[in-house]
C-alpha positions in Angstrom: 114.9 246.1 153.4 113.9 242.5 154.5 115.6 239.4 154.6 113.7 237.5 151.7 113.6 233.6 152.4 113.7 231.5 150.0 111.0 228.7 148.4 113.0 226.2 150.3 113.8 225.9 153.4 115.2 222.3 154.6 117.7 220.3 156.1 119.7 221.2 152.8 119.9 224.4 152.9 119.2 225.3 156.4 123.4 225.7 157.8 123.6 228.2 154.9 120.6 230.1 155.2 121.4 230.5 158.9 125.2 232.0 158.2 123.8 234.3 155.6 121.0 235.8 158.2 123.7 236.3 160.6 126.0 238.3 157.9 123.2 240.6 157.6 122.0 241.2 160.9 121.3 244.6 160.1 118.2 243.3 157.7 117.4 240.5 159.8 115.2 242.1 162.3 112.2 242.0 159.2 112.4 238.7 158.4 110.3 238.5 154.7 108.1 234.6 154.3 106.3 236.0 151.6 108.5 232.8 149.2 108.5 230.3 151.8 106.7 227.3 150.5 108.6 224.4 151.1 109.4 224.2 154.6 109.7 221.9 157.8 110.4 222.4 161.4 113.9 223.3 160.4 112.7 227.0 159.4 111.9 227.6 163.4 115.7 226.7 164.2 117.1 229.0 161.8 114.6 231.6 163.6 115.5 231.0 166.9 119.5 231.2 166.7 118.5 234.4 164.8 116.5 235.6 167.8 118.8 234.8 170.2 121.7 236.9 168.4 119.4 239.9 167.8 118.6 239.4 171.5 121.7 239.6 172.8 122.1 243.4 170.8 118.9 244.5 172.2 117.1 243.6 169.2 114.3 241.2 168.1 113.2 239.9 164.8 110.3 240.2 163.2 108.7 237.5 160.9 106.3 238.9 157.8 103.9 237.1 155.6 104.2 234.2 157.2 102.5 231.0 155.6 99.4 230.0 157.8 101.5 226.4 158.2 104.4 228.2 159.5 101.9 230.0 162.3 100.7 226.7 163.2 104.0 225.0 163.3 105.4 227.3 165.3 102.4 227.1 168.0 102.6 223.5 168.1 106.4 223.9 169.0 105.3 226.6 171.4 107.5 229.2 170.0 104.7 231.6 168.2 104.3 234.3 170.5 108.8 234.2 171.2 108.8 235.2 166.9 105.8 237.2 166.5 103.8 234.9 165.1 101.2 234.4 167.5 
């Protein structure tokens, strides 16, 4: 089972979201877009800290249905190919 996202991901939310991916490591490592709509360069953050715990068990995490904006976003901060996404 995937972690689901939500519509919304923002400076609001993003502190939150991050704890709650890292109390369920074991469904981070498929990390579900599929809701993501509102989002900003915040998202990537939460992604990296995730990668860098998963990382340091031997894991990685993997990012799924991933809005095209997201793909670009993460390019333009160089970080595509790091989350899958390239």
């Amino acid at each position: 089972m995937p972690f689901l996202l939500p519509a919304s991901v923002t400076q609001d939310n993003v502190s939150q979201l991050e704890k709650d991916g890292l109390l369920n490591l074991a469904v981070l490592r498929t990390v579900d877009c599929s809701n993501l709509k509102d989002f900003d360069s915040t998202v990537l953050t939460i992604f990296l800290a995730w990668q860098k715990k998963l990382q340091a068990d031997g894991q990685q995490i993997s990012v799924q249905n991933a809005p095209e904006k997201l793909t670009v976003l993460a390019g333009v901060y160089g970080v595509a190919e790091l989350l899958g996404l390239s």
